[in-house]
C-alpha positions as CSV (number, residue, x, y, z in Angstrom):
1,X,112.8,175.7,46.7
2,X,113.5,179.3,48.5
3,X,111.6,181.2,45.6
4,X,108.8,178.7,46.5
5,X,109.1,179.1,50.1
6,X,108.9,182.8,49.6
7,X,106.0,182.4,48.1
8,X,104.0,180.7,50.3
9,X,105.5,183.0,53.0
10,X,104.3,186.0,51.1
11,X,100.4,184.5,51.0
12,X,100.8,184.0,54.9
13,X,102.7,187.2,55.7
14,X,99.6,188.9,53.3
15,X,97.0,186.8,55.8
16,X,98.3,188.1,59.0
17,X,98.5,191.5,58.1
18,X,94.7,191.2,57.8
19,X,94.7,191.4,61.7
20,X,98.1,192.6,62.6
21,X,100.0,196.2,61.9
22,X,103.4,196.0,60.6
23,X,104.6,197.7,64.0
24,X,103.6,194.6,65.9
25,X,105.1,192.1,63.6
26,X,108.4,191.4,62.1
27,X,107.5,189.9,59.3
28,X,111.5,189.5,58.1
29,X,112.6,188.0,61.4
30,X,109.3,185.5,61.1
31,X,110.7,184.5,57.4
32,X,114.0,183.7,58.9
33,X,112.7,181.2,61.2
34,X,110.7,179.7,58.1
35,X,113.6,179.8,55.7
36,X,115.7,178.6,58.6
37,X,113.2,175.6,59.6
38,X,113.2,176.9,62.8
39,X,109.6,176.3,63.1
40,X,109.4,176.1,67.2
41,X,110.6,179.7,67.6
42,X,108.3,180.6,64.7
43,X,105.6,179.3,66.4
44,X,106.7,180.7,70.1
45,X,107.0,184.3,68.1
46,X,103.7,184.1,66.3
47,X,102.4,183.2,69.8
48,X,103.4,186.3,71.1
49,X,101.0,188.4,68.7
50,X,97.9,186.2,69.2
51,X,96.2,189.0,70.5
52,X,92.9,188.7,68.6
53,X,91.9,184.8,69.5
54,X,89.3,184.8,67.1
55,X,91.6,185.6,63.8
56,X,90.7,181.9,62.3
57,X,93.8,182.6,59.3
58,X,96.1,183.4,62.5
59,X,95.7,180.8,64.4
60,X,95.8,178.4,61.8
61,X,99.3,179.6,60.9
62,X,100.5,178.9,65.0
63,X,99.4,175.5,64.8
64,X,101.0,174.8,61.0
65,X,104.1,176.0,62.7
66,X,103.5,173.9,65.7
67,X,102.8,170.9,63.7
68,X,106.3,171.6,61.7
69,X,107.7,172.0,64.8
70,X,106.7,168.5,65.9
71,X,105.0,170.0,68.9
72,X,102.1,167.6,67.8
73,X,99.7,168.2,71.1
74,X,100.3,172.3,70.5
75,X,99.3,171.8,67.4
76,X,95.9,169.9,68.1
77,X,95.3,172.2,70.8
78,X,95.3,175.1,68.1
79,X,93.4,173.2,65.2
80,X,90.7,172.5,67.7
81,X,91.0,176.4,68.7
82,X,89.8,177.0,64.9
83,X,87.0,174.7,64.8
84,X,85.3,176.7,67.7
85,X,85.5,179.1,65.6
86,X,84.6,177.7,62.3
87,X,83.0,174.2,62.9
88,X,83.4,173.7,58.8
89,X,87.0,174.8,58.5
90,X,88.2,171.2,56.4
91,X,91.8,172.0,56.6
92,X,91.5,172.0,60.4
93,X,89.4,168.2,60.6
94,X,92.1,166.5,58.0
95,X,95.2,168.1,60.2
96,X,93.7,166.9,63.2
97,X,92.8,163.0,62.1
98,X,96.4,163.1,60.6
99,X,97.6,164.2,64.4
100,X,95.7,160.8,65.6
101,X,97.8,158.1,65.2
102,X,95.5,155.3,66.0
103,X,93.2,154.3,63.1
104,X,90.9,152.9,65.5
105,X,90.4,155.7,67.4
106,X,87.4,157.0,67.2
107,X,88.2,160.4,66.7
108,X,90.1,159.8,64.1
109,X,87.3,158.5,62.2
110,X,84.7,161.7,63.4
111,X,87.4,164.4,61.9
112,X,87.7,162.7,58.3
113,X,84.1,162.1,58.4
114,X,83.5,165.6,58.8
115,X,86.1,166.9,56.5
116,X,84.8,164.3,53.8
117,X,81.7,165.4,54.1
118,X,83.3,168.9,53.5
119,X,85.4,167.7,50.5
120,X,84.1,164.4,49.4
121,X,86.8,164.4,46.9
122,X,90.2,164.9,48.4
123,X,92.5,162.0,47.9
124,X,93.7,161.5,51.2
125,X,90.8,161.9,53.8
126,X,88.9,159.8,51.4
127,X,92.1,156.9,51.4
128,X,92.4,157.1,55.0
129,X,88.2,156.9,55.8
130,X,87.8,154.1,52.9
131,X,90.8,152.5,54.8
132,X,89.1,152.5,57.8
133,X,85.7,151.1,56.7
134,X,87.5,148.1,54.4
135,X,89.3,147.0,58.0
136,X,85.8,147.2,59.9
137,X,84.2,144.9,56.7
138,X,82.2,148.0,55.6
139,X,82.8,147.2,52.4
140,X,79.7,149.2,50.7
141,X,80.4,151.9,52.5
142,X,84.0,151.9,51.7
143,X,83.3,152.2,48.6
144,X,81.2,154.9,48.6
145,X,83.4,157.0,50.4
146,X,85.5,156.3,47.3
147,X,83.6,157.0,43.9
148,X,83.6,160.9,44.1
149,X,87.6,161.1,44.8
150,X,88.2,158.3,42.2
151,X,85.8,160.4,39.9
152,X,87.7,163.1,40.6
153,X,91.2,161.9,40.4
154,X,91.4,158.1,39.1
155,X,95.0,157.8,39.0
156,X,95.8,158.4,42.6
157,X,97.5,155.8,44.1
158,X,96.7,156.1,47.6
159,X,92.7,155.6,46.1
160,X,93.7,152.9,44.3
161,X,96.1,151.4,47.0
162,X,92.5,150.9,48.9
163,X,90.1,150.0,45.6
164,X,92.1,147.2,44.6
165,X,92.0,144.8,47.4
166,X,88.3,146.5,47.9
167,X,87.4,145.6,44.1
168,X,88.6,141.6,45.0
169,X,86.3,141.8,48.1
170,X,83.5,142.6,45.8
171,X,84.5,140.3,43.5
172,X,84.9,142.8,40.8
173,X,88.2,141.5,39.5
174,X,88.8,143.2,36.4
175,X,88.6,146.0,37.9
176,X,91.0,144.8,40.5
177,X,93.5,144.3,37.8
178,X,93.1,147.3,36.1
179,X,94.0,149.2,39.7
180,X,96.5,147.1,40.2
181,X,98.1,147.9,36.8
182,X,98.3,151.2,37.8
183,X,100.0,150.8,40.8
184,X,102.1,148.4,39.2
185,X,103.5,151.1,36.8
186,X,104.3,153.6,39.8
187,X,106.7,150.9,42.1
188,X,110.3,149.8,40.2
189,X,109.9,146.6,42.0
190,X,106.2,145.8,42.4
191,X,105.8,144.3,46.5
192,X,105.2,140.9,46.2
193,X,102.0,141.4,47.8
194,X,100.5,143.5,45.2
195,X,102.0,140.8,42.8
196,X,99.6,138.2,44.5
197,X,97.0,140.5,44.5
198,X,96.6,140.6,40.9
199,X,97.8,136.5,40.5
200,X,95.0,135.8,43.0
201,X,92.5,138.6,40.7
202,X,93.7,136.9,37.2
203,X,93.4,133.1,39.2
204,X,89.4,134.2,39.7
205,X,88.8,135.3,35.8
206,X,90.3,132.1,35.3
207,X,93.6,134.0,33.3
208,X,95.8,130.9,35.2
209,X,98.2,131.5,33.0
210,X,98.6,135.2,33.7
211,X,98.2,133.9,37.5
212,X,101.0,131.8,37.2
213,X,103.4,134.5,36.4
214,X,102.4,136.8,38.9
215,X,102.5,134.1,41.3
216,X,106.3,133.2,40.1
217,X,107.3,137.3,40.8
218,X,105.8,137.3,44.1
219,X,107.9,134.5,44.9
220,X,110.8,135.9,43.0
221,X,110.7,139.2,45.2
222,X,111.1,138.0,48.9
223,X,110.9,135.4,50.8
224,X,108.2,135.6,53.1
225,X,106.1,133.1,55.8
226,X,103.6,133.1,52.8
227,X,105.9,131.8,50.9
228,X,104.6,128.6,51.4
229,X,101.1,129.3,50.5
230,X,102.2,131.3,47.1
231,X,103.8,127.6,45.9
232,X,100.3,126.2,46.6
233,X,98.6,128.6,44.9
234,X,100.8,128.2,42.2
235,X,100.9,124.5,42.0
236,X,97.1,124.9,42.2
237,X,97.0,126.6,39.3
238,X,99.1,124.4,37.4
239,X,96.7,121.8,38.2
240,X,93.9,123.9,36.8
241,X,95.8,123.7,33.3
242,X,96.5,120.4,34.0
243,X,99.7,120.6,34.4
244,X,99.8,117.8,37.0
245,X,103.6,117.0,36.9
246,X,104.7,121.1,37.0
247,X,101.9,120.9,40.1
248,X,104.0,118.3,41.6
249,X,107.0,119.8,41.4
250,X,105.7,122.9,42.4
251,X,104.2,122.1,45.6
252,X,107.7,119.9,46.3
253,X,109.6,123.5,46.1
254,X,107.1,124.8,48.6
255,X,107.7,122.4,51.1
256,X,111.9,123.5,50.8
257,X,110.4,126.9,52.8
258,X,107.8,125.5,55.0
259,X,106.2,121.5,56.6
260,X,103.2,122.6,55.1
261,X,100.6,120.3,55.9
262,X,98.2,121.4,53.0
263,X,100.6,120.9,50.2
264,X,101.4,116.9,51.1
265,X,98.0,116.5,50.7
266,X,98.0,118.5,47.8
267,X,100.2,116.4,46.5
268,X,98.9,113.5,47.3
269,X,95.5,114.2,45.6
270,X,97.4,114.7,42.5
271,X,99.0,111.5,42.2
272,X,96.0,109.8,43.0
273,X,93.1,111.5,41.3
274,X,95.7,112.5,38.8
275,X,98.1,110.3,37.7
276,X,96.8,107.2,39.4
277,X,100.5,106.7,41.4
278,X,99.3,104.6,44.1
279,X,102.4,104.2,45.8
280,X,103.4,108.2,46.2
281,X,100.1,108.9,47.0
282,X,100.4,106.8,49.9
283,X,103.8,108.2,51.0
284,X,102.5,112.0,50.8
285,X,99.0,111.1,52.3
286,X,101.1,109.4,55.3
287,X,103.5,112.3,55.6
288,X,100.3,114.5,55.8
289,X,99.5,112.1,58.5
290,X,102.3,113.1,60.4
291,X,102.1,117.0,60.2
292,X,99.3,117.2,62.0
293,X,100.3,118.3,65.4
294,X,96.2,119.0,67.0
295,X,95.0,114.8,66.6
296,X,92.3,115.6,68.8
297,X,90.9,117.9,66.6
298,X,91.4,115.9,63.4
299,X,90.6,113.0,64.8
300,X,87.1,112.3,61.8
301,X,90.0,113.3,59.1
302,X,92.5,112.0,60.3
303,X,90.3,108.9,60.1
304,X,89.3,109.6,56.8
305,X,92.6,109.8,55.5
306,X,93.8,106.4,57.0
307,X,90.9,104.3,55.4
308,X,91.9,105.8,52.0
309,X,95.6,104.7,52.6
310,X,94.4,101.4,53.3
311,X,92.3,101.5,50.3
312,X,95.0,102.4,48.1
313,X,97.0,99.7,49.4
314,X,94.6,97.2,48.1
């Protein structure tokens, strides 16, 4: 790690002698503070040479130090120092879109538009702007921020953290599972939403059977408030390979974690389209029934639902 951080301090030390004269600068006291991570008094030393304001490398080199530092408005102050200077300095847009913490701020999005359109293939602006245009429902255009990175480097998970639920959008699901593969390999314990990510991909190639087990892992890894909805997905696609009793059962375990309205009536649907079991469709039609909590709302389906009790009382 020190040979390394000697090296990277020999580039800069090679940079700042390009404007300053070893009598001004003590370059040995200014590797101390690096090797020492003592990057405030680096940066309040380097500040104290800053004679010639438009040396672009120099002032680039206070506000890494700044940023290191954690002096986070120094820092912006500095990186927006170099763009008057050079207004297509890239390193200088992705620092300061990093230094804005709220994705929806619009600045945020003007410095990695500018230093994509710089570098239309590093990873990260292109994650971040991608991100930012998937949350907006840009879809198309999220995608085109991403096909020269992905060209570039299609392994890199932070792409493919934003292609994958991108790819479902766009209803490209094999694709959507082949990113999600990849990002599979790179977690010891996949998160159980990426696991229903690719259940919910392999559920619309009509794979249920692959569904099914990525369903059962998501559920496996934690206990969540979509718990609930994971069963019914499940029991759903049980039902799909008509597997009506494993359905049943399925959507019974759900309702352990959550009064899910949605899976009584799921289950009631199955034991009356299904099996033709009057009598527990009734039950679980009437325990629908009673999870509703808006009746005013519901009041056509709740109808609805009544007449077919009655009718399945006959």
């Amino acid at each position: 790690m020190k040979k390394l951080l000697l090296l990277i301090f020999a580039c800069t030390f090679y940079q700042l002698g390009q404007a300053q004269t070893t009598d001004s600068l003590d370059r040995e006291k200014l590797l101390q503070y690096y090797e020492a991570q003592q990057y405030a008094q680096a940066a309040e030393y380097l500040q104290n040479f800053n004679k010639d304001s438009s040396d672009v490398k120099y002032i680039k080199q206070i506000a890494y130090a700044n940023l290191m530092a954690g002096k986070l408005a120094e820092a912006k102050t500095f990186y927006l120092q170099v763009l008057t200077i050079d207004s297509n300095d890239f390193n200088a847009y992705k620092q300061l879109a990093k230094l804005e913490n709220d994705p929806q701020n619009p600045s945020k999005k003007t410095y990695l538009l500018k230093a994509n359109q710089l570098n239309a293939t590093d990873a990260d602006v292109a994650a971040q702007l991608a991100d930012i245009y998937f949350k907006n429902n840009l879809f198309t255009k999220a995608d085109e921020i991403l096909k020269p990175a992905l060209n570039a480097d299609s392994a890199n998970l932070q792409l493919l953290n934003v292609k994958m639920p991108l790819d479902m959008v766009l209803k490209r699901y094999n694709e959507a599972i082949k990113a999600g593969n990849s990002l599979i390999k790179s977690h010891k314990t996949p998160p159980e939403n990426l696991l229903h990510q690719m259940a919910v991909s392999y559920r619309e190639i009509k794979d249920y059977k692959t569904a099914t087990a990525y369903l059962q892992q998501a559920i496996k890894e934690g206990i969540s408030p979509k718990i609930a909805s994971y069963y019914g997905l499940l029991g759903d696609s049980y039902e799909s390979m008509k597997q009506n009793k494993e359905a049943i059962e399925t959507y019974k375990r759900g309702l352990l974690f959550e009064n899910n309205g949605s899976l009584y009536y799921s289950i009631a649907l199955v034991y009356e389209d299904k099996l033709n079991d009057k009598k527990n469709a009734i039950s679980y039609y009437t325990q629908y029934l009673n999870s509703i909590k808006d009746t005013e709302k519901q009041k056509r389906h709740i109808a609805f639902i009544k007449n077919k009790i009655e009718e399945l009382k006959r």
